[in-house]
BALOBA-1460 file (C-alpha; in Angstrom, 3 decimals):
// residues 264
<rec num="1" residu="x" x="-100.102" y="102.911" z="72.664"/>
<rec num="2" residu="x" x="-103.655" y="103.805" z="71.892"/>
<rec num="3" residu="x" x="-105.579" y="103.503" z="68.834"/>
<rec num="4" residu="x" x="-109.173" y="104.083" z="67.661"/>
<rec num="5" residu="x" x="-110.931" y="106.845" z="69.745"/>
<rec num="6" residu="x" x="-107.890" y="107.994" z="71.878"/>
<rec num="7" residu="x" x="-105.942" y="110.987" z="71.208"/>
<rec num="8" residu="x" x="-102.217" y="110.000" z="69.332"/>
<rec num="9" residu="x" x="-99.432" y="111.052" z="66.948"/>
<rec num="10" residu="x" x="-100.383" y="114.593" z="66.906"/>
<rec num="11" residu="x" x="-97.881" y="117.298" z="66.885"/>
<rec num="12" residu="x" x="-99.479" y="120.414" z="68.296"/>
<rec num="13" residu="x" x="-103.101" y="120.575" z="66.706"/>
<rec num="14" residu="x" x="-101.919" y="118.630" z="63.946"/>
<rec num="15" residu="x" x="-102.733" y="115.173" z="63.125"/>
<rec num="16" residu="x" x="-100.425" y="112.999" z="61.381"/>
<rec num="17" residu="x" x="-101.297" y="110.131" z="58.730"/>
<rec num="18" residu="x" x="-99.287" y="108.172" z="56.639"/>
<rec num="19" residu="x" x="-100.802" y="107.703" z="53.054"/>
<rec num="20" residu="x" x="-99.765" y="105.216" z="51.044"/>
<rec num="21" residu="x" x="-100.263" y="105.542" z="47.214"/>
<rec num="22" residu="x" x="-99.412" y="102.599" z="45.047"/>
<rec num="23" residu="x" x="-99.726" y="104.711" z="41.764"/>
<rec num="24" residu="x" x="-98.465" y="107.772" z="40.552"/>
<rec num="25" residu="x" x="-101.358" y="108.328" z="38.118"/>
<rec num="26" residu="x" x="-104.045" y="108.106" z="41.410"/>
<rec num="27" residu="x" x="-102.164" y="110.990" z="43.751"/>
<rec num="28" residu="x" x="-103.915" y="112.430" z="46.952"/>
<rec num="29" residu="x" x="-105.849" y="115.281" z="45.039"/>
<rec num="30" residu="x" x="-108.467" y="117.100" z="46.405"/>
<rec num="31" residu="x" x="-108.215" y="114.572" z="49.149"/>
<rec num="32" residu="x" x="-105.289" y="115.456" z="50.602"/>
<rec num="33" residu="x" x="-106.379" y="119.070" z="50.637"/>
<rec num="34" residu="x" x="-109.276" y="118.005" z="52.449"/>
<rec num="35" residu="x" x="-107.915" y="116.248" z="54.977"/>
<rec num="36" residu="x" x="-104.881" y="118.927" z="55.811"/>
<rec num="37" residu="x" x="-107.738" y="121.718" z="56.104"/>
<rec num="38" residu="x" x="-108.863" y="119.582" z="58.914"/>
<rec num="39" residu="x" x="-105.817" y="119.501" z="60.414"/>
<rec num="40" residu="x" x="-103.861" y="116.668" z="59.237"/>
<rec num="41" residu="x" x="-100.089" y="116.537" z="58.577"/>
<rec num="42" residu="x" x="-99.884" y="114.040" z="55.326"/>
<rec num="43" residu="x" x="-96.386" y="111.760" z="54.972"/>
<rec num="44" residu="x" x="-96.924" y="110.367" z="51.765"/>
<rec num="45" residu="x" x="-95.476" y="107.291" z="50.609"/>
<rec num="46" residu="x" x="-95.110" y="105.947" z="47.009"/>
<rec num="47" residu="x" x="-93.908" y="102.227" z="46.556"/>
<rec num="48" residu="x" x="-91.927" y="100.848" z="45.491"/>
<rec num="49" residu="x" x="-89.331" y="103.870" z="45.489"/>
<rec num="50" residu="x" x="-90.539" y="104.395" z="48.827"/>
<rec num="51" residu="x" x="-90.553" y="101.462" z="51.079"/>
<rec num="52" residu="x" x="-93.844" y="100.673" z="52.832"/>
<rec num="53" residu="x" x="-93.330" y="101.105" z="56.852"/>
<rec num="54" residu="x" x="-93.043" y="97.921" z="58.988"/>
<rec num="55" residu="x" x="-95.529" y="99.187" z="61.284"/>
<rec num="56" residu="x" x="-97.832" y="101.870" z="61.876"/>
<rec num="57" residu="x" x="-95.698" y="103.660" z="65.108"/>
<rec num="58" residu="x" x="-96.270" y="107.537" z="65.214"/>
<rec num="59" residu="x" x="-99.686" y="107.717" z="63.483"/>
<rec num="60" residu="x" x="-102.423" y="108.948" z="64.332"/>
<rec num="61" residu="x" x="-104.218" y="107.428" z="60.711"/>
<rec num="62" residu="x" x="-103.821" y="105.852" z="57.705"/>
<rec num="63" residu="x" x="-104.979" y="106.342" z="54.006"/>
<rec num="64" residu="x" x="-104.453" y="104.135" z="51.097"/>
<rec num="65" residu="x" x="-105.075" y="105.227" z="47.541"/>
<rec num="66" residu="x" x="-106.308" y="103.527" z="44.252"/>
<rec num="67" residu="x" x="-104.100" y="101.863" z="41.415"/>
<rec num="68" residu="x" x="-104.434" y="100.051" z="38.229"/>
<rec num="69" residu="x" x="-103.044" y="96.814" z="39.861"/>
<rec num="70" residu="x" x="-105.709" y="94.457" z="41.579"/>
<rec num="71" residu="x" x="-105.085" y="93.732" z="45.011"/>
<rec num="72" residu="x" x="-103.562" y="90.573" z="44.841"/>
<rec num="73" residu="x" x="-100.947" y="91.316" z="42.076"/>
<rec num="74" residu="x" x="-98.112" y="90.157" z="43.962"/>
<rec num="75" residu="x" x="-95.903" y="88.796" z="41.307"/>
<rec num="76" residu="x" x="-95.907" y="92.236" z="39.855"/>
<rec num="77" residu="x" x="-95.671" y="94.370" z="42.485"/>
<rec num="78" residu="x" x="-94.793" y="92.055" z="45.358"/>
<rec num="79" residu="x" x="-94.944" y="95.512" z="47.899"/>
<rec num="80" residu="x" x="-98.894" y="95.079" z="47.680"/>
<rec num="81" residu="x" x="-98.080" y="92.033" z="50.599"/>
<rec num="82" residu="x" x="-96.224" y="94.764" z="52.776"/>
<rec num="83" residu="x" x="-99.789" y="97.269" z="52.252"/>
<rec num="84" residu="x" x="-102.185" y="93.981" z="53.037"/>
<rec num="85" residu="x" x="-99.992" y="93.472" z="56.687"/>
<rec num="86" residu="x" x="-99.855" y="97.097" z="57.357"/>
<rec num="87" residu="x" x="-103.804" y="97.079" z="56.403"/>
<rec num="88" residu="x" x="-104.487" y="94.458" z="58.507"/>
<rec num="89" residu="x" x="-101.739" y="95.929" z="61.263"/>
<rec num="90" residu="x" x="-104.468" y="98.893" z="61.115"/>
<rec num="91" residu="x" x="-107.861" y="96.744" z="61.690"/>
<rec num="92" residu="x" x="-106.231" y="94.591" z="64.536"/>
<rec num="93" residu="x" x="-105.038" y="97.674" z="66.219"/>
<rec num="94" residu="x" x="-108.247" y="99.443" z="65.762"/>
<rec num="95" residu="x" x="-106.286" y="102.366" z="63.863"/>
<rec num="96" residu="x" x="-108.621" y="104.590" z="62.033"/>
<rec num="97" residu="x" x="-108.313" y="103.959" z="57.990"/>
<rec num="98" residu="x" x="-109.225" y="105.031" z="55.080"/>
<rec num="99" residu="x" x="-108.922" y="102.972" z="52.114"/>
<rec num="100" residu="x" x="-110.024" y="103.922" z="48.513"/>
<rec num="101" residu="x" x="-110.917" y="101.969" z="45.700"/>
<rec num="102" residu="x" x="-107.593" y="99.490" z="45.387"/>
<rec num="103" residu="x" x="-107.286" y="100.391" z="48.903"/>
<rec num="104" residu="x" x="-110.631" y="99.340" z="49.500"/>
<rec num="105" residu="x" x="-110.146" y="95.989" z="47.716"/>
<rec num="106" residu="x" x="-106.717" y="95.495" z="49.425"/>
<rec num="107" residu="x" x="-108.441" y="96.226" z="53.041"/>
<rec num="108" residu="x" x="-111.166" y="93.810" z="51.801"/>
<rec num="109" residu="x" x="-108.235" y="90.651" z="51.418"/>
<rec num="110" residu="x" x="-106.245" y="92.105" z="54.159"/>
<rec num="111" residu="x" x="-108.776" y="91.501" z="56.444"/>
<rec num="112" residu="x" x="-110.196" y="88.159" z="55.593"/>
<rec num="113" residu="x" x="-112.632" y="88.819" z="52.402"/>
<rec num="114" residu="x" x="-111.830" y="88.614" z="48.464"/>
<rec num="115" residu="x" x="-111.590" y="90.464" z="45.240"/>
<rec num="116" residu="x" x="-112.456" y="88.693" z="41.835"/>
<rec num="117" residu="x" x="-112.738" y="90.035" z="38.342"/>
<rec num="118" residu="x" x="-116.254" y="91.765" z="38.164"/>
<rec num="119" residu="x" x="-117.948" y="89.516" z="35.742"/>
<rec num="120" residu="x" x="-120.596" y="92.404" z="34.784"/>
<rec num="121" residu="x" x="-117.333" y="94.504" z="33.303"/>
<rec num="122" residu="x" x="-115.927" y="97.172" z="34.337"/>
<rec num="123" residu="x" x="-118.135" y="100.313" z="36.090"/>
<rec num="124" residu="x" x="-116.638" y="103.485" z="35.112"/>
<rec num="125" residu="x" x="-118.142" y="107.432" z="35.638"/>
<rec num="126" residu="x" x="-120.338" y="108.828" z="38.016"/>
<rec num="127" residu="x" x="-122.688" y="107.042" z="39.631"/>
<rec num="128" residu="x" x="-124.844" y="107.150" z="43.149"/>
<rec num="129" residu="x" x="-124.317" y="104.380" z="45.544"/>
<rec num="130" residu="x" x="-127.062" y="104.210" z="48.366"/>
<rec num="131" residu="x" x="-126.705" y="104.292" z="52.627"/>
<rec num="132" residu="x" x="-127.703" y="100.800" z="53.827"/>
<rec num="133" residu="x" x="-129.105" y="100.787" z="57.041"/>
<rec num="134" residu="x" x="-125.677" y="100.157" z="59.464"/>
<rec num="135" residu="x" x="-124.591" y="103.570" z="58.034"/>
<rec num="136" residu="x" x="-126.938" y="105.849" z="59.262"/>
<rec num="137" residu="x" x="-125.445" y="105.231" z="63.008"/>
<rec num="138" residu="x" x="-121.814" y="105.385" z="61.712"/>
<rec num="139" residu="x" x="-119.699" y="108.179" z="62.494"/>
<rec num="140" residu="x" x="-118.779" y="108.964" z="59.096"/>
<rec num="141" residu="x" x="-121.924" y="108.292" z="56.907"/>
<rec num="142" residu="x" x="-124.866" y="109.516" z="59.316"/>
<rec num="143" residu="x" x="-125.127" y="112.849" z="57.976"/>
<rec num="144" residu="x" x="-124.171" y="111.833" z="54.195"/>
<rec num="145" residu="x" x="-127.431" y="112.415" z="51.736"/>
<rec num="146" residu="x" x="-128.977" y="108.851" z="51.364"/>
<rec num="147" residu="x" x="-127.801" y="108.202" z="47.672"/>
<rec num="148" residu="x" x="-124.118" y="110.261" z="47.213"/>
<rec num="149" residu="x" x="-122.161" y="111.174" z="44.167"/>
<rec num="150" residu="x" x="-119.313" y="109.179" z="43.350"/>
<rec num="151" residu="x" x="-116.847" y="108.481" z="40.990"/>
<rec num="152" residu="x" x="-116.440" y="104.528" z="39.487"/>
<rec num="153" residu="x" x="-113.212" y="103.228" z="37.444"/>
<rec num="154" residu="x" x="-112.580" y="99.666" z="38.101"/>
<rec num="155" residu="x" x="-112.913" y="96.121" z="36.962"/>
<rec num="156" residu="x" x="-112.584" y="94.271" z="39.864"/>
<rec num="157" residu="x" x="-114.545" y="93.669" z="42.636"/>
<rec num="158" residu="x" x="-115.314" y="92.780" z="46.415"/>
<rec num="159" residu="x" x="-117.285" y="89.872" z="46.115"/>
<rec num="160" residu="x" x="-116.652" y="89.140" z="50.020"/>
<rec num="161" residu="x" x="-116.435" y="91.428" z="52.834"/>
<rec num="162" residu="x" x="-114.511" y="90.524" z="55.911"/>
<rec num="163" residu="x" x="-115.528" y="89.185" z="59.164"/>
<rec num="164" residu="x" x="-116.649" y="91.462" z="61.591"/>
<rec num="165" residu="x" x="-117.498" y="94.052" z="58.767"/>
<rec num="166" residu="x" x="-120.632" y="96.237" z="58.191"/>
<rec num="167" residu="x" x="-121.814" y="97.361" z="54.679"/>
<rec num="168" residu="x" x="-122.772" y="100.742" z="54.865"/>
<rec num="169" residu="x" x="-123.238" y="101.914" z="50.812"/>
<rec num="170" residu="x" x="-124.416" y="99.351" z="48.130"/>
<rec num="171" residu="x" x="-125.510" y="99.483" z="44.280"/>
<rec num="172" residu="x" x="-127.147" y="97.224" z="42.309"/>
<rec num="173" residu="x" x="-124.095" y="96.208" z="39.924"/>
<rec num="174" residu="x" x="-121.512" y="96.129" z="42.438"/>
<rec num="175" residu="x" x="-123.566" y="95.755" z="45.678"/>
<rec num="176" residu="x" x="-120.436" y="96.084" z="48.038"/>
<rec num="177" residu="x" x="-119.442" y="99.993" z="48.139"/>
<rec num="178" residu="x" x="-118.386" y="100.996" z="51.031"/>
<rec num="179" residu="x" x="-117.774" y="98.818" z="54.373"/>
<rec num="180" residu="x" x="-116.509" y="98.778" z="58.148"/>
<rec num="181" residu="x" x="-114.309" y="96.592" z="58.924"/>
<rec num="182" residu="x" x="-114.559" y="96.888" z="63.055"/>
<rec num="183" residu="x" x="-114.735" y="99.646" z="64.752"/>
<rec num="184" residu="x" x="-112.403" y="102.371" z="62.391"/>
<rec num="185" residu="x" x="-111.538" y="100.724" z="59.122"/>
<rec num="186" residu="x" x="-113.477" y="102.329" z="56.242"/>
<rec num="187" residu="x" x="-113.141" y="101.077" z="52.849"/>
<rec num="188" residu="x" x="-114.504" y="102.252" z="49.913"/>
<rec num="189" residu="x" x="-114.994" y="100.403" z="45.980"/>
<rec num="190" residu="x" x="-114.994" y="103.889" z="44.269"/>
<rec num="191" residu="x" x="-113.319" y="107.653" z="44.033"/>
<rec num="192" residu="x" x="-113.920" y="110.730" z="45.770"/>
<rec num="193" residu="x" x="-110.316" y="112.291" z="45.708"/>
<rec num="194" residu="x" x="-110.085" y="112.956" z="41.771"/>
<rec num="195" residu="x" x="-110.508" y="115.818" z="39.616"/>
<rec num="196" residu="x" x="-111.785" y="116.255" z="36.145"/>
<rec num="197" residu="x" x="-108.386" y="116.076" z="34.594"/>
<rec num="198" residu="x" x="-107.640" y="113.296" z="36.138"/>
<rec num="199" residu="x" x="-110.272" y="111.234" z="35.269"/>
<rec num="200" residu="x" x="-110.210" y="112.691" z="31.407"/>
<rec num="201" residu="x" x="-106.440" y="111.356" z="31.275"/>
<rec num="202" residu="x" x="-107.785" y="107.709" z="32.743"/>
<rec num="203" residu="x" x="-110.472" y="107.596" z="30.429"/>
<rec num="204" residu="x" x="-107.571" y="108.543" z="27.480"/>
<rec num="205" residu="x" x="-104.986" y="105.814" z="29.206"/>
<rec num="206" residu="x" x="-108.293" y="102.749" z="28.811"/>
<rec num="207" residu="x" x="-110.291" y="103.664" z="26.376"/>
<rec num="208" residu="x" x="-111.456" y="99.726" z="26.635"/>
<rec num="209" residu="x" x="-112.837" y="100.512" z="30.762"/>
<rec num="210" residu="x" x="-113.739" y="104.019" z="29.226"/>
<rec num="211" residu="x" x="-115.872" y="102.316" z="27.120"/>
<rec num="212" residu="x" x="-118.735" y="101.143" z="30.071"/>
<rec num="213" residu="x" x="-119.665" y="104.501" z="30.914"/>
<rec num="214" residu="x" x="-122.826" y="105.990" z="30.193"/>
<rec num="215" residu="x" x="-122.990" y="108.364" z="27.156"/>
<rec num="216" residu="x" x="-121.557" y="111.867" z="27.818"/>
<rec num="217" residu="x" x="-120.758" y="110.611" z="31.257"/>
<rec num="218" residu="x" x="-117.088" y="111.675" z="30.757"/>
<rec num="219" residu="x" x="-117.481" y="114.879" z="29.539"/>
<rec num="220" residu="x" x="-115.457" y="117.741" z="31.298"/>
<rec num="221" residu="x" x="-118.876" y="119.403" z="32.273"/>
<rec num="222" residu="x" x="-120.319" y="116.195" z="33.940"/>
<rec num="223" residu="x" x="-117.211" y="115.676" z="35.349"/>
<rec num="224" residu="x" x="-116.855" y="119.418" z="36.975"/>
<rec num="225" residu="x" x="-120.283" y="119.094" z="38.124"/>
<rec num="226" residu="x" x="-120.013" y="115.775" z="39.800"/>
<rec num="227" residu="x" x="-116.545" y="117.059" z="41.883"/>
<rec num="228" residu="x" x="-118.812" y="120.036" z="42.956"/>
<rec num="229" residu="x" x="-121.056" y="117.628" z="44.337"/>
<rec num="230" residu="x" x="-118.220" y="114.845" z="45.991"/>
<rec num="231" residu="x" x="-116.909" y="118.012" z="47.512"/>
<rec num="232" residu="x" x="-120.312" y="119.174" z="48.905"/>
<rec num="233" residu="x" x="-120.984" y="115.513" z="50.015"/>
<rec num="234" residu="x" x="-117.451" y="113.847" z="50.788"/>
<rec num="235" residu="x" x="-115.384" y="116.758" z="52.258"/>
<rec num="236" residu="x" x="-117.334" y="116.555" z="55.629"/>
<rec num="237" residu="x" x="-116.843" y="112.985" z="55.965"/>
<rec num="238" residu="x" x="-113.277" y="113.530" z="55.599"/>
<rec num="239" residu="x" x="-113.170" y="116.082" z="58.017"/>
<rec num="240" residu="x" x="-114.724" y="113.421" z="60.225"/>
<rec num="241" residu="x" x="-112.137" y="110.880" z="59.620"/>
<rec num="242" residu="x" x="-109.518" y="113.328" z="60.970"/>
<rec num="243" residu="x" x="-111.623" y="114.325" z="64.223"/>
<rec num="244" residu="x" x="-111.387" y="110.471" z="64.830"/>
<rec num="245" residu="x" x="-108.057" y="109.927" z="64.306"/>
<rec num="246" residu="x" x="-107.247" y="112.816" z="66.306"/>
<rec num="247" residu="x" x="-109.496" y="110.937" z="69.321"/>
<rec num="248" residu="x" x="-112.275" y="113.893" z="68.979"/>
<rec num="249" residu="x" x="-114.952" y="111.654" z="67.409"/>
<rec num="250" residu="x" x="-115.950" y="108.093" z="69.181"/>
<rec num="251" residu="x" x="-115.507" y="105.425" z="66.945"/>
<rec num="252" residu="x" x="-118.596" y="103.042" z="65.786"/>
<rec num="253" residu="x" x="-119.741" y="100.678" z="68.232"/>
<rec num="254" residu="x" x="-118.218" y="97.218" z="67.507"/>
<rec num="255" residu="x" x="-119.855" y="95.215" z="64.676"/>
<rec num="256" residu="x" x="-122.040" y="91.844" z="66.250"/>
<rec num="257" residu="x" x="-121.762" y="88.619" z="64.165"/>
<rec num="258" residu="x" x="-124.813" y="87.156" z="63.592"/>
<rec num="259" residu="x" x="-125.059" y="83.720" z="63.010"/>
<rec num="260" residu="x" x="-127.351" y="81.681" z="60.883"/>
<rec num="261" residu="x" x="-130.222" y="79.802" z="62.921"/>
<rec num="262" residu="x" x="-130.323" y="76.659" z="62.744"/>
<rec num="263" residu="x" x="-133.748" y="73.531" z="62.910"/>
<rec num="264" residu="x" x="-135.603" y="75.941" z="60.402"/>
Protein backbone atom coordinates (compact mmCIF):
# COMPACT_ATOMS: atom_id res chain seq x y z
CA UNK A 1 0.00 0.00 0.00
CA UNK A 2 0.85 3.56 -0.80
CA UNK A 3 0.59 6.57 1.20
CA UNK A 4 1.49 10.28 0.89
CA UNK A 5 1.45 11.46 -2.80
CA UNK A 6 0.08 8.21 -4.44
CA UNK A 7 -3.37 7.75 -5.49
CA UNK A 8 -5.51 5.33 -2.67
CA UNK A 9 -8.84 4.49 -1.02
CA UNK A 10 -10.87 6.26 -3.51
CA UNK A 11 -14.09 4.94 -4.72
CA UNK A 12 -14.78 6.42 -8.13
CA UNK A 13 -13.78 10.24 -7.86
CA UNK A 14 -14.34 10.09 -4.34
CA UNK A 15 -11.87 10.23 -1.66
CA UNK A 16 -12.37 8.58 1.53
CA UNK A 17 -11.17 9.83 5.13
CA UNK A 18 -11.83 8.66 8.37
CA UNK A 19 -12.44 11.56 10.95
CA UNK A 20 -12.18 11.01 14.25
CA UNK A 21 -13.99 13.40 16.71
CA UNK A 22 -13.40 12.96 20.39
CA UNK A 23 -16.30 15.42 21.33
CA UNK A 24 -19.70 15.81 20.48
CA UNK A 25 -19.76 19.55 21.25
CA UNK A 26 -16.62 20.08 18.43
CA UNK A 27 -18.52 18.17 15.25
CA UNK A 28 -17.09 18.43 11.61
CA UNK A 29 -19.01 21.75 10.72
CA UNK A 30 -18.28 23.73 7.97
CA UNK A 31 -15.31 21.48 7.68
CA UNK A 32 -16.76 18.59 6.69
CA UNK A 33 -18.72 20.46 4.07
CA UNK A 34 -15.60 21.67 2.82
CA UNK A 35 -13.85 18.82 2.43
CA UNK A 36 -16.92 16.63 0.73
CA UNK A 37 -17.26 19.61 -1.92
CA UNK A 38 -13.82 18.57 -2.81
CA UNK A 39 -14.63 15.29 -3.19
CA UNK A 40 -14.21 13.48 -0.06
CA UNK A 41 -16.40 10.66 1.32
CA UNK A 42 -16.30 11.41 5.36
CA UNK A 43 -16.68 8.07 7.86
CA UNK A 44 -16.95 9.72 10.98
CA UNK A 45 -16.09 8.25 14.15
CA UNK A 46 -17.06 9.35 17.71
CA UNK A 47 -15.27 7.57 20.73
CA UNK A 48 -15.84 6.08 22.84
CA UNK A 49 -19.33 4.76 21.43
CA UNK A 50 -17.47 4.26 18.40
CA UNK A 51 -14.31 2.36 18.68
CA UNK A 52 -11.20 4.00 17.21
CA UNK A 53 -9.84 1.71 14.12
CA UNK A 54 -6.71 -0.45 14.71
CA UNK A 55 -5.21 0.82 11.68
CA UNK A 56 -5.62 3.16 9.00
CA UNK A 57 -6.45 0.29 5.95
CA UNK A 58 -8.84 1.77 3.22
CA UNK A 59 -8.02 5.50 3.61
CA UNK A 60 -7.06 7.67 1.60
CA UNK A 61 -6.79 10.53 4.83
CA UNK A 62 -7.33 11.25 8.12
CA UNK A 63 -8.84 14.16 10.24
CA UNK A 64 -8.96 14.56 13.90
CA UNK A 65 -11.11 17.13 15.64
CA UNK A 66 -10.85 19.30 18.86
CA UNK A 67 -12.18 18.42 22.49
CA UNK A 68 -12.26 19.77 25.91
CA UNK A 69 -9.91 16.94 27.14
CA UNK A 70 -6.04 17.65 26.86
CA UNK A 71 -4.20 15.24 24.98
CA UNK A 72 -2.84 13.20 27.49
CA UNK A 73 -6.06 12.61 29.58
CA UNK A 74 -5.81 9.02 29.59
CA UNK A 75 -7.27 8.14 32.88
CA UNK A 76 -10.39 9.79 31.69
CA UNK A 77 -10.76 8.89 28.44
CA UNK A 78 -8.20 6.11 28.05
CA UNK A 79 -9.35 5.93 23.92
CA UNK A 80 -7.09 9.18 23.50
CA UNK A 81 -3.96 6.24 23.55
CA UNK A 82 -5.81 4.38 20.59
CA UNK A 83 -5.98 8.26 18.56
CA UNK A 84 -2.03 8.96 19.62
CA UNK A 85 -1.06 5.21 17.78
CA UNK A 86 -3.37 5.75 14.96
CA UNK A 87 -1.76 9.48 14.80
CA UNK A 88 1.45 8.29 14.84
CA UNK A 89 0.31 5.07 12.48
CA UNK A 90 -0.44 8.20 10.06
CA UNK A 91 3.12 10.13 10.30
CA UNK A 92 5.16 6.80 10.00
CA UNK A 93 3.17 5.82 7.02
CA UNK A 94 3.37 9.18 5.50
CA UNK A 95 -0.62 9.30 5.40
CA UNK A 96 -1.86 12.74 4.77
CA UNK A 97 -3.51 14.30 8.18
CA UNK A 98 -5.19 16.78 9.39
CA UNK A 99 -5.32 17.43 12.95
CA UNK A 100 -7.15 20.38 14.71
CA UNK A 101 -6.65 21.97 17.83
CA UNK A 102 -6.78 18.70 20.40
CA UNK A 103 -5.89 16.96 17.33
CA UNK A 104 -3.12 19.14 16.85
CA UNK A 105 -1.86 18.71 20.44
CA UNK A 106 -2.48 14.90 20.27
CA UNK A 107 -0.36 14.74 16.79
CA UNK A 108 2.17 16.94 18.68
CA UNK A 109 2.69 13.84 21.66
CA UNK A 110 1.94 11.25 19.15
CA UNK A 111 4.78 12.04 17.34
CA UNK A 112 7.47 12.72 19.83
CA UNK A 113 6.74 16.49 21.18
CA UNK A 114 4.58 17.71 24.35
CA UNK A 115 1.60 19.61 25.53
CA UNK A 116 1.67 21.52 28.97
CA UNK A 117 -0.81 23.84 30.57
CA UNK A 118 -0.29 27.31 28.80
CA UNK A 119 1.02 29.29 31.66
CA UNK A 120 -0.10 32.73 29.89
CA UNK A 121 -4.00 31.34 30.31
CA UNK A 122 -6.12 30.40 28.12
CA UNK A 123 -6.34 32.22 24.32
CA UNK A 124 -9.83 32.33 23.28
CA UNK A 125 -11.59 34.39 19.99
CA UNK A 126 -10.29 35.41 16.88
CA UNK A 127 -7.03 36.07 16.36
CA UNK A 128 -4.29 36.15 13.27
CA UNK A 129 -1.46 33.77 13.46
CA UNK A 130 1.44 34.60 10.93
CA UNK A 131 3.24 32.23 7.86
CA UNK A 132 6.80 31.51 9.05
CA UNK A 133 9.09 31.08 6.42
CA UNK A 134 8.91 26.88 5.82
CA UNK A 135 5.25 27.62 4.87
CA UNK A 136 5.45 29.58 1.98
CA UNK A 137 6.91 26.33 -0.01
CA UNK A 138 4.29 24.01 1.62
CA UNK A 139 1.59 22.64 -0.32
CA UNK A 140 -1.08 23.77 1.84
CA UNK A 141 -0.01 27.26 3.18
CA UNK A 142 1.81 28.84 -0.01
CA UNK A 143 -1.05 30.63 -1.27
CA UNK A 144 -2.65 31.42 2.35
CA UNK A 145 -2.55 35.49 3.04
CA UNK A 146 0.60 35.97 5.31
CA UNK A 147 -1.33 36.65 8.66
CA UNK A 148 -4.92 34.39 8.45
CA UNK A 149 -8.04 34.53 10.49
CA UNK A 150 -8.51 32.03 13.00
CA UNK A 151 -10.43 30.97 15.71
CA UNK A 152 -8.57 30.29 19.47
CA UNK A 153 -10.31 28.28 22.50
CA UNK A 154 -7.81 26.46 24.49
CA UNK A 155 -5.68 26.33 27.56
CA UNK A 156 -3.15 24.12 26.73
CA UNK A 157 -0.38 24.21 24.69
CA UNK A 158 2.47 22.74 22.36
CA UNK A 159 5.40 23.72 24.05
CA UNK A 160 7.46 21.07 21.83
CA UNK A 161 7.09 20.13 18.34
CA UNK A 162 8.20 16.78 17.12
CA UNK A 163 11.24 15.65 15.41
CA UNK A 164 11.38 16.00 11.92
CA UNK A 165 8.63 18.80 12.09
CA UNK A 166 8.44 22.27 10.40
CA UNK A 167 6.58 25.29 11.96
CA UNK A 168 4.78 26.91 9.41
CA UNK A 169 2.25 29.61 11.48
CA UNK A 170 3.38 31.21 14.85
CA UNK A 171 2.01 34.04 17.32
CA UNK A 172 3.51 35.75 19.87
CA UNK A 173 1.50 34.13 22.92
CA UNK A 174 1.42 30.73 21.71
CA UNK A 175 4.30 30.73 19.16
CA UNK A 176 3.58 27.07 17.91
CA UNK A 177 0.35 27.27 15.50
CA UNK A 178 0.48 25.25 12.98
CA UNK A 179 3.30 22.50 12.11
CA UNK A 180 4.48 19.58 9.67
CA UNK A 181 5.26 16.78 11.01
CA UNK A 182 7.16 15.03 7.77
CA UNK A 183 6.12 15.10 4.70
CA UNK A 184 1.85 15.08 5.14
CA UNK A 185 0.99 15.53 8.77
CA UNK A 186 -0.52 18.98 9.39
CA UNK A 187 -1.44 20.04 12.74
CA UNK A 188 -2.97 22.93 13.81
CA UNK A 189 -3.29 24.77 17.76
CA UNK A 190 -6.58 26.57 16.73
CA UNK A 191 -10.22 26.33 14.81
CA UNK A 192 -11.25 26.81 11.41
CA UNK A 193 -14.25 24.29 11.21
CA UNK A 194 -16.73 26.22 13.69
CA UNK A 195 -19.57 28.41 13.29
CA UNK A 196 -20.88 31.30 15.24
CA UNK A 197 -23.27 29.21 17.23
CA UNK A 198 -20.95 27.07 18.08
CA UNK A 199 -18.54 29.11 19.49
CA UNK A 200 -21.46 31.36 21.35
CA UNK A 201 -22.54 27.95 23.14
CA UNK A 202 -18.56 27.34 24.16
CA UNK A 203 -18.19 30.67 25.33
CA UNK A 204 -21.79 29.99 27.48
CA UNK A 205 -20.38 26.25 28.57
CA UNK A 206 -16.68 28.34 30.14
CA UNK A 207 -17.46 31.44 30.88
CA UNK A 208 -13.94 31.20 33.01
CA UNK A 209 -11.80 30.52 29.20
CA UNK A 210 -14.54 32.98 27.83
CA UNK A 211 -13.24 35.32 30.01
CA UNK A 212 -9.51 35.91 28.01
CA UNK A 213 -10.99 37.18 25.01
CA UNK A 214 -10.75 40.55 23.87
CA UNK A 215 -13.79 42.83 24.49
CA UNK A 216 -16.70 42.28 22.03
CA UNK A 217 -14.57 39.58 20.53
CA UNK A 218 -17.47 37.09 20.99
CA UNK A 219 -20.12 38.89 19.70
CA UNK A 220 -22.35 37.13 16.99
CA UNK A 221 -21.28 39.93 14.46
CA UNK A 222 -17.46 39.42 15.03
CA UNK A 223 -18.03 36.02 15.02
CA UNK A 224 -20.08 35.94 11.48
CA UNK A 225 -17.52 38.12 10.11
CA UNK A 226 -14.51 36.16 11.12
CA UNK A 227 -16.22 32.62 9.52
CA UNK A 228 -16.63 34.78 6.31
CA UNK A 229 -13.10 35.29 6.39
CA UNK A 230 -11.81 31.38 7.62
CA UNK A 231 -14.00 30.41 4.74
CA UNK A 232 -12.38 32.85 2.23
CA UNK A 233 -8.91 31.86 3.67
CA UNK A 234 -9.20 28.10 4.96
CA UNK A 235 -11.63 26.47 2.44
CA UNK A 236 -8.85 26.36 -0.29
CA UNK A 237 -6.42 24.81 1.90
CA UNK A 238 -8.84 22.20 2.59
CA UNK A 239 -9.54 21.61 -0.81
CA UNK A 240 -5.79 21.08 -1.01
CA UNK A 241 -5.63 18.55 1.65
CA UNK A 242 -8.07 16.39 -0.36
CA UNK A 243 -6.12 16.80 -3.83
CA UNK A 244 -3.23 15.25 -1.70
CA UNK A 245 -4.83 12.61 -0.25
CA UNK A 246 -6.33 11.74 -3.41
CA UNK A 247 -2.39 11.60 -4.86
CA UNK A 248 -3.19 14.87 -7.14
CA UNK A 249 -0.97 17.24 -5.12
CA UNK A 250 2.91 16.22 -4.30
CA UNK A 251 3.49 16.23 -0.84
CA UNK A 252 6.22 18.70 0.89
CA UNK A 253 9.66 17.80 0.41
CA UNK A 254 10.97 15.95 3.53
CA UNK A 255 11.88 18.15 6.53
CA UNK A 256 16.15 18.26 7.12
CA UNK A 257 17.28 18.18 10.80
CA UNK A 258 19.63 20.58 11.51
CA UNK A 259 21.90 20.13 14.12
CA UNK A 260 23.51 22.52 16.50
CA UNK A 261 27.31 23.37 15.62
CA UNK A 262 29.50 22.68 17.78
CA UNK A 263 33.57 24.58 18.96
CA UNK A 264 31.63 28.00 18.80
Amino acid sequence: MTYCGKRLATLGTVTRLLVIQPDPEDPPGPLGDWLTAAGARLDIVEPPADPVPADLSGYAGLICLGGAMGANDDFDHPWLADVRRLLASAVTKQLPTLAICLGGQLLAVAAGGSVVVGDDGPEVGPHLVAKRDLAWTDPLFAELPFMPDVLHFHSDMIDRLPPNSALLAAATRYPNQAFRVGRCAYGLQFHIETTTELVLAWARDSPGEAEFARPGALTADRLDQLHADMEETWRPVVGLFVKLAAGELEPAASVRTQLPLLGH
